[in-house]
C-alpha atoms as an extended CHARMM CRD file, in Angstrom:
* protein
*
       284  EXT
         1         1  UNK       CA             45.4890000000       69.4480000000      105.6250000000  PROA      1               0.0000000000
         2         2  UNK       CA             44.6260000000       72.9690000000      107.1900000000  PROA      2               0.0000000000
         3         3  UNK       CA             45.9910000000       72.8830000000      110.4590000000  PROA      3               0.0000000000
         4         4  UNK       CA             46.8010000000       76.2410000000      112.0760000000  PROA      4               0.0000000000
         5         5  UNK       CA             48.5860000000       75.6390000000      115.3630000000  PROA      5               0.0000000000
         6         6  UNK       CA             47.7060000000       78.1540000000      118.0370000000  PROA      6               0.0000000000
         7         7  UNK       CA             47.2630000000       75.9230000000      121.1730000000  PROA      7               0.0000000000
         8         8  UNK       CA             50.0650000000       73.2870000000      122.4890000000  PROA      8               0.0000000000
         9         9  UNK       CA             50.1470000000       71.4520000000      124.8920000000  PROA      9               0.0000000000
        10        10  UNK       CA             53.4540000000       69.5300000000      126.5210000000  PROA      10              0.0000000000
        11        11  UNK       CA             53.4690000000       66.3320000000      128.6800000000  PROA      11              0.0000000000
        12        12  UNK       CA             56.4170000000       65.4730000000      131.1770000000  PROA      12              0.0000000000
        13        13  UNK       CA             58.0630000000       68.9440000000      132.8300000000  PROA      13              0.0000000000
        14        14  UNK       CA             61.4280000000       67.5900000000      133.2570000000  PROA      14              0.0000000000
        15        15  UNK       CA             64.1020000000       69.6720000000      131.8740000000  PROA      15              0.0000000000
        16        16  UNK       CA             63.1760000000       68.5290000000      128.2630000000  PROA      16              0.0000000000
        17        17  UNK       CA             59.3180000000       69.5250000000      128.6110000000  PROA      17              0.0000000000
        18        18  UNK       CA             60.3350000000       72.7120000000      130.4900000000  PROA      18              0.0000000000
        19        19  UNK       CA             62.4240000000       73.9000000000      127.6760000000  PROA      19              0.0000000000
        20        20  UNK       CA             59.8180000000       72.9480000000      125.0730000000  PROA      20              0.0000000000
        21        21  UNK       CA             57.0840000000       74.5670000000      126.8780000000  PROA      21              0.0000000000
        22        22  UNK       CA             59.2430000000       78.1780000000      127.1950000000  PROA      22              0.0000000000
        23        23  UNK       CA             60.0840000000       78.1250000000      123.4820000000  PROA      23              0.0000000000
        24        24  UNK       CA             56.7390000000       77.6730000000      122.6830000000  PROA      24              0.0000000000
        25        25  UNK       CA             55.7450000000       80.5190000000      124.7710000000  PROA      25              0.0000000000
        26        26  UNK       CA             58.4510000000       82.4560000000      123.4600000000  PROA      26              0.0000000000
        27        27  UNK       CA             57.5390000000       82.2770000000      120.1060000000  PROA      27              0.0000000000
        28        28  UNK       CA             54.2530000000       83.2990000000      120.6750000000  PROA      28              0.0000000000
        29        29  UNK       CA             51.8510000000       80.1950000000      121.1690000000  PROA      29              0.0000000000
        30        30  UNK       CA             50.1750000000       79.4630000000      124.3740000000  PROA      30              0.0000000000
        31        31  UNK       CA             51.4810000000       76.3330000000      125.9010000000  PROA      31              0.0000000000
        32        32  UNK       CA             49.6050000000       73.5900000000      128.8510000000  PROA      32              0.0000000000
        33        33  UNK       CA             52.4360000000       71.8540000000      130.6420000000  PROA      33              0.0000000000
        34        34  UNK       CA             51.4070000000       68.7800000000      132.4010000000  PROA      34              0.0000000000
        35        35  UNK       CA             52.6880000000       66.5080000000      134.4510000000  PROA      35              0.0000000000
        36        36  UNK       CA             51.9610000000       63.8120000000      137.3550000000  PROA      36              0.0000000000
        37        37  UNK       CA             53.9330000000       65.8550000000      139.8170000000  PROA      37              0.0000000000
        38        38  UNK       CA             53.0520000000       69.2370000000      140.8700000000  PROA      38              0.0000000000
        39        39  UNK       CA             56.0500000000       69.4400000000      142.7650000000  PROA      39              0.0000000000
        40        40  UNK       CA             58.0290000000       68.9380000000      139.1410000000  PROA      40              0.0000000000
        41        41  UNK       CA             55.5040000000       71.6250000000      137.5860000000  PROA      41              0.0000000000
        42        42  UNK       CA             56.6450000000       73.8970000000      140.5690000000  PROA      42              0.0000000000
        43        43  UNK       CA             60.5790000000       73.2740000000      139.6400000000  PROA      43              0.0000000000
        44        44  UNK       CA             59.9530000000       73.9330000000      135.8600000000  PROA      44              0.0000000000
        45        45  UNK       CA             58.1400000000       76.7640000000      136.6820000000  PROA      45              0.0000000000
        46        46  UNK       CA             60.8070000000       78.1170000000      138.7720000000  PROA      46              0.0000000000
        47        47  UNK       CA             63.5060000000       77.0520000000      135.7870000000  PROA      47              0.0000000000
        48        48  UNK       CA             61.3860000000       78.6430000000      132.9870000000  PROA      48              0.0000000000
        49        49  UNK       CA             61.1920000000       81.7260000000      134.8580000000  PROA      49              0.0000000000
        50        50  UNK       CA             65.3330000000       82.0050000000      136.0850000000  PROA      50              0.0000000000
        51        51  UNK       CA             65.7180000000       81.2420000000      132.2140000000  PROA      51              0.0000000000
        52        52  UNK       CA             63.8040000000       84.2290000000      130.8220000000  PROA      52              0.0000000000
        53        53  UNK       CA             64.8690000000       86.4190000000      133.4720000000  PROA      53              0.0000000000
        54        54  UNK       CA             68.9240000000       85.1710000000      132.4600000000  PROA      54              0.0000000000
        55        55  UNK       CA             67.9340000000       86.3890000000      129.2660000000  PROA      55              0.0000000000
        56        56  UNK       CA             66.1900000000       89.4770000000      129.7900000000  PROA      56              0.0000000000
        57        57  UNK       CA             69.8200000000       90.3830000000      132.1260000000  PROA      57              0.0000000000
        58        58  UNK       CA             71.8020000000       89.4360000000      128.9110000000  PROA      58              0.0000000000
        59        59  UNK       CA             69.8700000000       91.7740000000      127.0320000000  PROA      59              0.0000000000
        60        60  UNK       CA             68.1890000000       89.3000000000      124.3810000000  PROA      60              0.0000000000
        61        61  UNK       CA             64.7530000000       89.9320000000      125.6610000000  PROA      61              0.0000000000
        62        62  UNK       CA             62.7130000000       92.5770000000      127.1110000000  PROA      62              0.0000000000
        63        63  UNK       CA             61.3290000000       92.4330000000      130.5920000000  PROA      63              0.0000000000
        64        64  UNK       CA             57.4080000000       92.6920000000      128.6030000000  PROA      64              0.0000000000
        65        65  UNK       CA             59.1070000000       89.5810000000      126.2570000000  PROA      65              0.0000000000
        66        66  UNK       CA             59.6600000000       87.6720000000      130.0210000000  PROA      66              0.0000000000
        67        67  UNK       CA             56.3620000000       88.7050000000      131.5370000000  PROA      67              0.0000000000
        68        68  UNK       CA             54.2380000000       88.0680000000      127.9200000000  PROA      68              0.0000000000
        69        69  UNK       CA             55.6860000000       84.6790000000      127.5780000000  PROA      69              0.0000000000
        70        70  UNK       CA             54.9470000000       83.6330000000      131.4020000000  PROA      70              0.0000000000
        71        71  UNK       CA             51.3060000000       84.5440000000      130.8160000000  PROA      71              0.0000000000
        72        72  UNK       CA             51.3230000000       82.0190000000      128.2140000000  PROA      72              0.0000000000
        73        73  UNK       CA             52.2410000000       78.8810000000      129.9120000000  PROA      73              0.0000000000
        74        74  UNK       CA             49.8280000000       77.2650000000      132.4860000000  PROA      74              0.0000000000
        75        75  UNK       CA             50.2800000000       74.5820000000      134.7800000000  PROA      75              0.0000000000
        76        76  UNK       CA             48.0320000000       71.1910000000      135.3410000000  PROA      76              0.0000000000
        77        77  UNK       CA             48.2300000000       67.7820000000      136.8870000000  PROA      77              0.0000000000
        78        78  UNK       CA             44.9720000000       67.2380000000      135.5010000000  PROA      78              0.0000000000
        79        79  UNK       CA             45.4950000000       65.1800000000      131.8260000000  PROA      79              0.0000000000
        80        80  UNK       CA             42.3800000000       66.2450000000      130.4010000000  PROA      80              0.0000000000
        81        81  UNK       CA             43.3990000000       70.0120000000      130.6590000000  PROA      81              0.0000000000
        82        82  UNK       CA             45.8780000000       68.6690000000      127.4520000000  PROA      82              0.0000000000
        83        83  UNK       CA             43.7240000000       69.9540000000      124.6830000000  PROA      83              0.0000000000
        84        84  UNK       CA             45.4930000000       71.4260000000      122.3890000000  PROA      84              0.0000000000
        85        85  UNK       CA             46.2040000000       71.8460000000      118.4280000000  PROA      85              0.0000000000
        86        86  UNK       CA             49.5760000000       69.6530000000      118.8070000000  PROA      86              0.0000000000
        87        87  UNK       CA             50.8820000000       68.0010000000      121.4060000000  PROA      87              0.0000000000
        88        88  UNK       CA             54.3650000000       67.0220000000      122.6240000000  PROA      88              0.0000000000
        89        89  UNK       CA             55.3490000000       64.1860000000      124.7430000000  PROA      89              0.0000000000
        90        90  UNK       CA             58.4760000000       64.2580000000      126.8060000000  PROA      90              0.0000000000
        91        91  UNK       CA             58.0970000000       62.0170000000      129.0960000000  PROA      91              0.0000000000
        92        92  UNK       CA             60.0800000000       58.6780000000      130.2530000000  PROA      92              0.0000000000
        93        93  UNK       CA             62.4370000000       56.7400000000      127.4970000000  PROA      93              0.0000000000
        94        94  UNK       CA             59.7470000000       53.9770000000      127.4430000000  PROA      94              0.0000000000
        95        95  UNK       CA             57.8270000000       52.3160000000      124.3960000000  PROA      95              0.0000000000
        96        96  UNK       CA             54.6530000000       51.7470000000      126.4530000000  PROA      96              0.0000000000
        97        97  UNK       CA             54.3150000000       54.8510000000      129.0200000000  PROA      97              0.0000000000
        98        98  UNK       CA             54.4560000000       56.7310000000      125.5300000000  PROA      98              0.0000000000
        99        99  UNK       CA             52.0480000000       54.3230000000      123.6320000000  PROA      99              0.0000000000
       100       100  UNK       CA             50.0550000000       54.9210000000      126.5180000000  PROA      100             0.0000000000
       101       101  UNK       CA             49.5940000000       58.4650000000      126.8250000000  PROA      101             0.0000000000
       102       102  UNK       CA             49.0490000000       59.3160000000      123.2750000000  PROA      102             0.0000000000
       103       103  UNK       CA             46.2320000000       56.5960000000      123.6200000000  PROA      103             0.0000000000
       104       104  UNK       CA             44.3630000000       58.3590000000      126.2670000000  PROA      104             0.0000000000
       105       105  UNK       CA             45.3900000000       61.8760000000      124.7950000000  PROA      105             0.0000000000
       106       106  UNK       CA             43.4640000000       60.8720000000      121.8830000000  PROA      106             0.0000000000
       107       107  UNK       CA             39.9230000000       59.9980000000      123.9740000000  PROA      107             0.0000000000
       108       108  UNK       CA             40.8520000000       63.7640000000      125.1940000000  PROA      108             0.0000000000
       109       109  UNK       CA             41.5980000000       65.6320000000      121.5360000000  PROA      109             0.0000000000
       110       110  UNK       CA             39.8770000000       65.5850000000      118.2310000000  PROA      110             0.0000000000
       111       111  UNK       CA             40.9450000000       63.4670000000      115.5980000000  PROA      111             0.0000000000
       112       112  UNK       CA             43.0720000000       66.3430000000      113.8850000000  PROA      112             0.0000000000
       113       113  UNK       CA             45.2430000000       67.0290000000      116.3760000000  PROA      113             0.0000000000
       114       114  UNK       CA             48.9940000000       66.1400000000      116.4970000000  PROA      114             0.0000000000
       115       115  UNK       CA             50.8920000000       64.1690000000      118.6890000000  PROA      115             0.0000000000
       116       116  UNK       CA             54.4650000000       64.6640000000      118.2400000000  PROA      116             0.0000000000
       117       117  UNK       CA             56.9520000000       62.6410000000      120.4200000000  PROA      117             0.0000000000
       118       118  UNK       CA             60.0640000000       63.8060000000      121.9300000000  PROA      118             0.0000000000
       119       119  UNK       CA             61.6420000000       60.4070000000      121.6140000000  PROA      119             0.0000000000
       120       120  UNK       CA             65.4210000000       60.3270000000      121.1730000000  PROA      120             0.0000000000
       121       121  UNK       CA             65.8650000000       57.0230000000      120.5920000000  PROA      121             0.0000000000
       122       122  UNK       CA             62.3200000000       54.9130000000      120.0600000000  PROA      122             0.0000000000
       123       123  UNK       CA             60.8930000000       54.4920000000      116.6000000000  PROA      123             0.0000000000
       124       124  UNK       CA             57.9890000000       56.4580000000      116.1650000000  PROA      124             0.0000000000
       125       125  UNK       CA             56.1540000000       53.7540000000      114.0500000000  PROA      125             0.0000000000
       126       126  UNK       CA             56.3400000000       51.9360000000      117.1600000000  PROA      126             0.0000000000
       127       127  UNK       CA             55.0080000000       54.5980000000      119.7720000000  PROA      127             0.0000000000
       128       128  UNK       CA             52.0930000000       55.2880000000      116.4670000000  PROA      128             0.0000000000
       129       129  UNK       CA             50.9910000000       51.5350000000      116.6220000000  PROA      129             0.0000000000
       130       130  UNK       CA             47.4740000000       51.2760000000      118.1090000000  PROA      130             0.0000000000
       131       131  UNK       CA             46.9780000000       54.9260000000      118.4990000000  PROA      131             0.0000000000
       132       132  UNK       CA             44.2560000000       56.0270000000      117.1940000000  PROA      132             0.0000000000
       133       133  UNK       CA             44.9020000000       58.0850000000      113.0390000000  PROA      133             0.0000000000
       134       134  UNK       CA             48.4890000000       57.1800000000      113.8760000000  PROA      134             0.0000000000
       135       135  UNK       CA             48.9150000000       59.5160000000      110.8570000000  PROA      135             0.0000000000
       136       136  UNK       CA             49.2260000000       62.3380000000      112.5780000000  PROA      136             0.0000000000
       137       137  UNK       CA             51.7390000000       60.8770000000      114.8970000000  PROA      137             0.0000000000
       138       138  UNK       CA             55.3220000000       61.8170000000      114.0090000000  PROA      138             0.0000000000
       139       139  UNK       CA             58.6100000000       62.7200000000      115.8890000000  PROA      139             0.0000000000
       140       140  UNK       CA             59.7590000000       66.2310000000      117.1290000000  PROA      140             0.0000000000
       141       141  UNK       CA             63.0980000000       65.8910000000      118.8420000000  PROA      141             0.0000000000
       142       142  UNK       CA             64.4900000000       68.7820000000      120.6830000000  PROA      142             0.0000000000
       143       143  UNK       CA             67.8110000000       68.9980000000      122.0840000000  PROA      143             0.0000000000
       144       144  UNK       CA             68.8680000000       70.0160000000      125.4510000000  PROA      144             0.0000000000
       145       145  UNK       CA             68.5950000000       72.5590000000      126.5040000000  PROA      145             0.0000000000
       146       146  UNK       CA             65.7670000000       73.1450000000      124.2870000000  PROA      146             0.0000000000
       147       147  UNK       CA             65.5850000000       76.7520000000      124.7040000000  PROA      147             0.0000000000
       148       148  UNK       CA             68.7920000000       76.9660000000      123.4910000000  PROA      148             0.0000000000
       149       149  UNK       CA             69.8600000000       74.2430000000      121.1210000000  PROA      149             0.0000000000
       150       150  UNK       CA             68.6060000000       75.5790000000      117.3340000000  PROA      150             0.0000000000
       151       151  UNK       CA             68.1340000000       71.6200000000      115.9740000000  PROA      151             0.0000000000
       152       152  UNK       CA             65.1300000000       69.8310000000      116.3140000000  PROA      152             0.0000000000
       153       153  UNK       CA             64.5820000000       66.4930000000      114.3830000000  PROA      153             0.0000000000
       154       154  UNK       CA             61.4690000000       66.3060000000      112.5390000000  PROA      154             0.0000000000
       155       155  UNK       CA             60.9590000000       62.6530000000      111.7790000000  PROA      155             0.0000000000
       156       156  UNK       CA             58.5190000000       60.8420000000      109.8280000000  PROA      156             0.0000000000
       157       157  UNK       CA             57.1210000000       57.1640000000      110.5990000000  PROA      157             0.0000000000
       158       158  UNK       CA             55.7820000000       54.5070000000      108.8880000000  PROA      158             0.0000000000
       159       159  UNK       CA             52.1360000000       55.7850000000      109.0260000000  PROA      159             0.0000000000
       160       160  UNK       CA             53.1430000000       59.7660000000      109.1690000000  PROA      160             0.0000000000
       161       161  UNK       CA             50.9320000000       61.7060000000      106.6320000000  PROA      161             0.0000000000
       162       162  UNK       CA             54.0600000000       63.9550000000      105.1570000000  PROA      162             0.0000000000
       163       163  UNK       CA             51.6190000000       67.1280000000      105.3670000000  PROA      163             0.0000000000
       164       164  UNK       CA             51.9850000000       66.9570000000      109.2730000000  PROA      164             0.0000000000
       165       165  UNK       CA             56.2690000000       66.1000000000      108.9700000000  PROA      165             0.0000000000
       166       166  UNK       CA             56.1480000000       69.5470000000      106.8320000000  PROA      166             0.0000000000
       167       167  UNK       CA             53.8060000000       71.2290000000      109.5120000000  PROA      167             0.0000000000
       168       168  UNK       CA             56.1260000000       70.1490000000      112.1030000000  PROA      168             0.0000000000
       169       169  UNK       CA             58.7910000000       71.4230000000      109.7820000000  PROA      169             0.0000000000
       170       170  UNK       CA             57.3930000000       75.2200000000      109.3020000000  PROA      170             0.0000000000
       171       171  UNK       CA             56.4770000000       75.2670000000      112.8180000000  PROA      171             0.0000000000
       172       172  UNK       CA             59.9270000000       74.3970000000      113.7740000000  PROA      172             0.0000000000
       173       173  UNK       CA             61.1480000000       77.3520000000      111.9590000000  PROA      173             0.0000000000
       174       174  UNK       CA             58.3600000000       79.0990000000      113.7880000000  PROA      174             0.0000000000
       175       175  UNK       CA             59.8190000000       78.8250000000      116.4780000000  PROA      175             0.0000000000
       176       176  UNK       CA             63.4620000000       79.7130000000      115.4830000000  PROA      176             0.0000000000
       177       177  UNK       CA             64.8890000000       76.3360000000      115.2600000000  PROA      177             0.0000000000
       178       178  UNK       CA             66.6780000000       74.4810000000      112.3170000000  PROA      178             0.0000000000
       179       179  UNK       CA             64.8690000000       71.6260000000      111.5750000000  PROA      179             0.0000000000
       180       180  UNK       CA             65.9750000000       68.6230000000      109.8910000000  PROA      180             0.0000000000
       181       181  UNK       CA             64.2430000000       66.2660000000      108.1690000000  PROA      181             0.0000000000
       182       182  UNK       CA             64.3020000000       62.4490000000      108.6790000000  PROA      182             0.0000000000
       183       183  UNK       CA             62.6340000000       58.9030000000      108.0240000000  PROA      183             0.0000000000
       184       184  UNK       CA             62.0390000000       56.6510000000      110.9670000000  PROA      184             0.0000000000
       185       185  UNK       CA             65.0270000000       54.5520000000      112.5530000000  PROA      185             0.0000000000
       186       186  UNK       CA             66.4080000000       53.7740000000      115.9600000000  PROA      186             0.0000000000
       187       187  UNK       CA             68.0620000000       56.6840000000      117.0920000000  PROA      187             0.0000000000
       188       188  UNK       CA             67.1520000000       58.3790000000      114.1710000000  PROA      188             0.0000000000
       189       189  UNK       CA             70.2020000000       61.2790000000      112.9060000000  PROA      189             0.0000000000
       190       190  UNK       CA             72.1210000000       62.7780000000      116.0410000000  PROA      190             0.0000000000
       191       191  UNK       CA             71.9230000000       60.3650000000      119.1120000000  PROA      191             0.0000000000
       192       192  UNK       CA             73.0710000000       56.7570000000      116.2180000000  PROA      192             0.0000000000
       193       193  UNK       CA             75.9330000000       59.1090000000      115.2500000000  PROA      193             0.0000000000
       194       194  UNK       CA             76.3090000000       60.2150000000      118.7950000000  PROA      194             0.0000000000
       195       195  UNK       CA             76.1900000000       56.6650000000      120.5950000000  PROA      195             0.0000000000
       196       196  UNK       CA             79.5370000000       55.7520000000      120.0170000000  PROA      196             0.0000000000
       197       197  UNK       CA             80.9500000000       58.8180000000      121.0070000000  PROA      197             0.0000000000
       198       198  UNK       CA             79.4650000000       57.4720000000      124.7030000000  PROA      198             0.0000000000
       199       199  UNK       CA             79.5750000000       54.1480000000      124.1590000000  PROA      199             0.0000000000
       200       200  UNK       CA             83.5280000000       53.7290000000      122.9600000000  PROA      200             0.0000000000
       201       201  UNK       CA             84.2250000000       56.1520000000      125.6890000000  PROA      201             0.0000000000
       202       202  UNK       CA             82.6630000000       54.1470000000      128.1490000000  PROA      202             0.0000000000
       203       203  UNK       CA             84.6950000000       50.8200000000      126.9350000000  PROA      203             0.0000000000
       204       204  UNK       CA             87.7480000000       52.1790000000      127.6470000000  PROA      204             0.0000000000
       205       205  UNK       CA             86.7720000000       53.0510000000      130.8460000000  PROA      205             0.0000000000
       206       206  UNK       CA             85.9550000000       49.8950000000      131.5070000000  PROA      206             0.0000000000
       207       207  UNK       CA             89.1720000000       48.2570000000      130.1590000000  PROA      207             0.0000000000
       208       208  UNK       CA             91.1900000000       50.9510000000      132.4330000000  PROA      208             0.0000000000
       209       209  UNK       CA             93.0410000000       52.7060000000      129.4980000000  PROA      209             0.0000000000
       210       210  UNK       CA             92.3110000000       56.1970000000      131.3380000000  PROA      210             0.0000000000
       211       211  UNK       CA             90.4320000000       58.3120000000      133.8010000000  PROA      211             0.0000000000
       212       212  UNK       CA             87.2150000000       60.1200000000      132.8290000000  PROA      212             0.0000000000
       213       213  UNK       CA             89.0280000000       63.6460000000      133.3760000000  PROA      213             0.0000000000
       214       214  UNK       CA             91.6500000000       62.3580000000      130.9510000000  PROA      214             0.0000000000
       215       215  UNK       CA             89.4560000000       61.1650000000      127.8820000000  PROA      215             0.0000000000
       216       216  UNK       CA             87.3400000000       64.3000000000      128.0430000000  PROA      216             0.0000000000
       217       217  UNK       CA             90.3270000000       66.4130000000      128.0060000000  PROA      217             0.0000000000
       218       218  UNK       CA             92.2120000000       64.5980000000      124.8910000000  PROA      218             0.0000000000
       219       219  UNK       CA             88.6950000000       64.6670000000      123.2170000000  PROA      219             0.0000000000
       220       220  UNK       CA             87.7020000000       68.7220000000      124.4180000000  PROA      220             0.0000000000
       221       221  UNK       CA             91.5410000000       69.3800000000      122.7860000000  PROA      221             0.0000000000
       222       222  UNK       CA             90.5930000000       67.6450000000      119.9910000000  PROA      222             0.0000000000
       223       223  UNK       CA             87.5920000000       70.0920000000      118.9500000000  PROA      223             0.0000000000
       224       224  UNK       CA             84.7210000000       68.9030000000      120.8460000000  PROA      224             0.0000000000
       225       225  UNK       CA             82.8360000000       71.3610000000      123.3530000000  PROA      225             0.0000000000
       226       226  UNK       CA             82.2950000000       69.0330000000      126.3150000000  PROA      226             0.0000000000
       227       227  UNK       CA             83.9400000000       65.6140000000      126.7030000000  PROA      227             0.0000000000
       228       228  UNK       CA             82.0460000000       62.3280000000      126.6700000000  PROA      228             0.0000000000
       229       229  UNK       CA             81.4830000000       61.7290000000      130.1690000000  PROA      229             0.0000000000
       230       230  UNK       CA             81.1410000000       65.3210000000      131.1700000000  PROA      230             0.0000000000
       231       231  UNK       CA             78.5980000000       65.6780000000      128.3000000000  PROA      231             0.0000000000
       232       232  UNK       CA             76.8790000000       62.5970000000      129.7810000000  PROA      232             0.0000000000
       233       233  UNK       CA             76.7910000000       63.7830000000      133.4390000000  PROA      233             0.0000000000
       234       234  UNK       CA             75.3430000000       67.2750000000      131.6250000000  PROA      234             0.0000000000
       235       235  UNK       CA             72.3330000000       65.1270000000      129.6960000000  PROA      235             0.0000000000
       236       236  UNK       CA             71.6710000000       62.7410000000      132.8370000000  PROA      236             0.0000000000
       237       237  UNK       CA             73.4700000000       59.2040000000      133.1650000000  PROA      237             0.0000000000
       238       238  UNK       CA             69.9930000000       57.7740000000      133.6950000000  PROA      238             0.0000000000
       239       239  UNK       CA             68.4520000000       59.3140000000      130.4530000000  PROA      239             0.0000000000
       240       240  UNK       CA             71.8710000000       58.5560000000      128.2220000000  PROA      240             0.0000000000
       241       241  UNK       CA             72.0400000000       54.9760000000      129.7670000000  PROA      241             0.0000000000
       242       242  UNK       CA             68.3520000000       54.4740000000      128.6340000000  PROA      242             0.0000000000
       243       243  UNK       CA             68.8250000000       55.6530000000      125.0480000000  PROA      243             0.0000000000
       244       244  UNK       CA             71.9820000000       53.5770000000      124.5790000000  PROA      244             0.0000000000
       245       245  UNK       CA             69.5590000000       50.2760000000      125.7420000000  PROA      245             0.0000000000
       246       246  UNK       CA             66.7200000000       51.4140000000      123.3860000000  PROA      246             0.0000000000
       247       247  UNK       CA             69.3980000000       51.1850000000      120.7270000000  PROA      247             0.0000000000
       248       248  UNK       CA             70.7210000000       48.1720000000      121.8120000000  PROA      248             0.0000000000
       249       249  UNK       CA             67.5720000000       46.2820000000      121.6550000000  PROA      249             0.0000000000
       250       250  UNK       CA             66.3180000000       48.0920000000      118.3060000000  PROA      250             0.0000000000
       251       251  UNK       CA             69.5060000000       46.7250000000      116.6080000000  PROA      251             0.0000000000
       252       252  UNK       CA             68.7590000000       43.2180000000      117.9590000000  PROA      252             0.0000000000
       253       253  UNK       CA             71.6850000000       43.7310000000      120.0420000000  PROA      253             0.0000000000
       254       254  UNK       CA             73.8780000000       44.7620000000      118.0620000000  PROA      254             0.0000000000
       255       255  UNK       CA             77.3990000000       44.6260000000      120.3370000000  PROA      255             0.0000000000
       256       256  UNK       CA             78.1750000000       47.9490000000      118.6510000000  PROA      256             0.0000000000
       257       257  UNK       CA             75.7120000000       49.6470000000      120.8110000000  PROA      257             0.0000000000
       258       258  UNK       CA             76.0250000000       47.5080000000      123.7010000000  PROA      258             0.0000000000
       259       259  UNK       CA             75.0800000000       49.6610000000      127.1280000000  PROA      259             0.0000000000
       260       260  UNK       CA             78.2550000000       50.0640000000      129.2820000000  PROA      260             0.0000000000
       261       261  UNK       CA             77.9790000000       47.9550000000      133.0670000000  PROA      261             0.0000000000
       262       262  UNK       CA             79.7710000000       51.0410000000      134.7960000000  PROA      262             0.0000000000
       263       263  UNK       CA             76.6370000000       53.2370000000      133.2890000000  PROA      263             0.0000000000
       264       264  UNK       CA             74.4770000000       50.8820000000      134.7140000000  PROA      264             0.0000000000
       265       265  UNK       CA             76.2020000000       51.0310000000      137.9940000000  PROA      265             0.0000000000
       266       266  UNK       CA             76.0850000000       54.6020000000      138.2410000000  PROA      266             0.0000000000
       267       267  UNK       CA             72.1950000000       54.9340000000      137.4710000000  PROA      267             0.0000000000
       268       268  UNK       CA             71.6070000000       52.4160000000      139.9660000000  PROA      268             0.0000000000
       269       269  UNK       CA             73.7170000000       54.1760000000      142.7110000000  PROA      269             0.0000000000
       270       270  UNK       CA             71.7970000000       57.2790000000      141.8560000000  PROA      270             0.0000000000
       271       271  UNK       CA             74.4920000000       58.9510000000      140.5280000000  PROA      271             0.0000000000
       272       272  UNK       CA             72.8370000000       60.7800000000      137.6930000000  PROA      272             0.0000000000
       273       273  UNK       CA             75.3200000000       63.6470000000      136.9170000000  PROA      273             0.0000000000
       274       274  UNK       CA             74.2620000000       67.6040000000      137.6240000000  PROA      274             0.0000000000
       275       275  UNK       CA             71.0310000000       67.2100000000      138.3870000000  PROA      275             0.0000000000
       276       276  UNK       CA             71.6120000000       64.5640000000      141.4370000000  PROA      276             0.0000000000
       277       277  UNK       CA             74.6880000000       66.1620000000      142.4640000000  PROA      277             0.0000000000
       278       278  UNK       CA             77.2640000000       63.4020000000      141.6120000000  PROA      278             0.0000000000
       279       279  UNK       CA             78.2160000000       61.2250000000      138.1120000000  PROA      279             0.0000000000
       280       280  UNK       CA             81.6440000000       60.7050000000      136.5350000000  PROA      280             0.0000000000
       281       281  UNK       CA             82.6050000000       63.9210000000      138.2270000000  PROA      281             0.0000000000
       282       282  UNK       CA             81.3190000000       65.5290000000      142.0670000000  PROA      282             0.0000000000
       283       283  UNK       CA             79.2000000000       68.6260000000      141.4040000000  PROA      283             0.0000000000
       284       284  UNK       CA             79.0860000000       71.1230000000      145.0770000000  PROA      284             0.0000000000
């Protein structure tokens, strides 16, 4: 299959579609970012640019790099302006709203054009199912910050032609990321290994054997970068809370992965970590 990717498109300009959308544009391609909100394309926007110009101050790019991959990325709230040679989704942690835009994204693209999903948690058989040449359907799963973190998940699903896994692949190292290959599961690699450092975490918060300051510090001194509930206040309780219940119900609820009641409680409050301004910890 001769498919030279020049065009991309990204859906869902949250901090996951922002970062996707910059790389892209780093590296060269030109790049649609969509999404429902034009006050969320104005934030990413804004956060593409303050990321470039971080990097142009820490010498790793030139001011032309900054301005040249600007130019590249435009802006829509309009879905058909996704038209594009691939196409990621990063949009809600939800089976249908994914099933659902890949659906109308293919009334808007040709029939050779790939849909890649962002998915960190959802099998992408199941978000292929009813889309029309779910072949060309497969996962790409960045990690955030994507225009930082070098792994990206290439994963294959049931109906996933392996010519577009290995054009995934190449364009992965495009791009400057390490990409690793993988067949379909819940969770897939990183976030099934990952879950329990959360989930086991959470437990014995909730059965009072220590503070959240106190597990991420015996865990930081143990090797890890960021503690547990630090790292999950960092991702967004919302989004980690939603990929531990995907889990959950993928392994027929497995008790392993079950989702933690004080996660819950903390989505519902609205207390989403950095980007709401309060989670485990208070953030000024």
């Amino acid at each position: 299959m001769a498919v030279v990717i020049k065009k991309t498109g990204v859906a869902g300009a949250g901090a996951m579609g922002a970062g996707i959308a910059q790389v892209f544009a780093q590296a060269g391609l030109e790049v649609v970012l969509f999404d429902v909100s034009a006050t969320q394309l104005e934030k990413a926007k804004a956060g593409i640019t303050q990321n470039l110009e971080q990097a142009v101050a820490k010498q790793k790019i030139s001011v032309a790099d900054k301005d040249s991959a600007l130019t590249r990325i435009s802006y829509s709230v309009d879905l058909n302006a996704l038209k594009a040679d691939l196409i990621v989704e990063a949009i809600v942690e939800q089976l249908e709203p994914k099933q659902q835009l890949f659906k109308q994204l293919a009334g808007i693209n040709g029939k050779d054009t790939i849909f890649a999903t962002n998915t960190s948690s959802i099998p992408v058989t199941r978000i292929a199912k009813d889309v029309p040449n779910p072949e060309r359907v497969v996962g790409m799963h960045f990690f955030n910050p994507a225009h930082i973190m070098k792994l990206v998940e290439v994963i294959t699903g049931a109906e996933t032609l392996p010519e577009i896994a290995e054009i995934i692949k190449n364009l992965a190292i495009q791009i400057g990321k390490t990409p690793v290959m993988c067949k379909d599961s819940p969770g897939f690699i990183v976030n099934r290994v990952a879950r329990h450092y959360y989930v086991e975490s959470l437990k014995m918060l909730e059965e009072n054997m220590a503070a959240p300051e106190t597990i991420d510090a015996l865990m930081e001194s143990a090797g890890f970068k960021m503690g547990p509930f630090k790292l999950m206040d960092f991702v967004g309780n919302d989004i980690n809370f939603a990929v531990t219940s995907s889990l959950f119900q993928s392994f027929h609820q497995d008790a392993k992965f079950r989702p933690s009641r004080i996660q819950q409680q903390k989505v519902d409050a609205g207390h989403l970590g950095r980007k709401s301004g309060r989670g485990f910890y208070g953030y000024n």
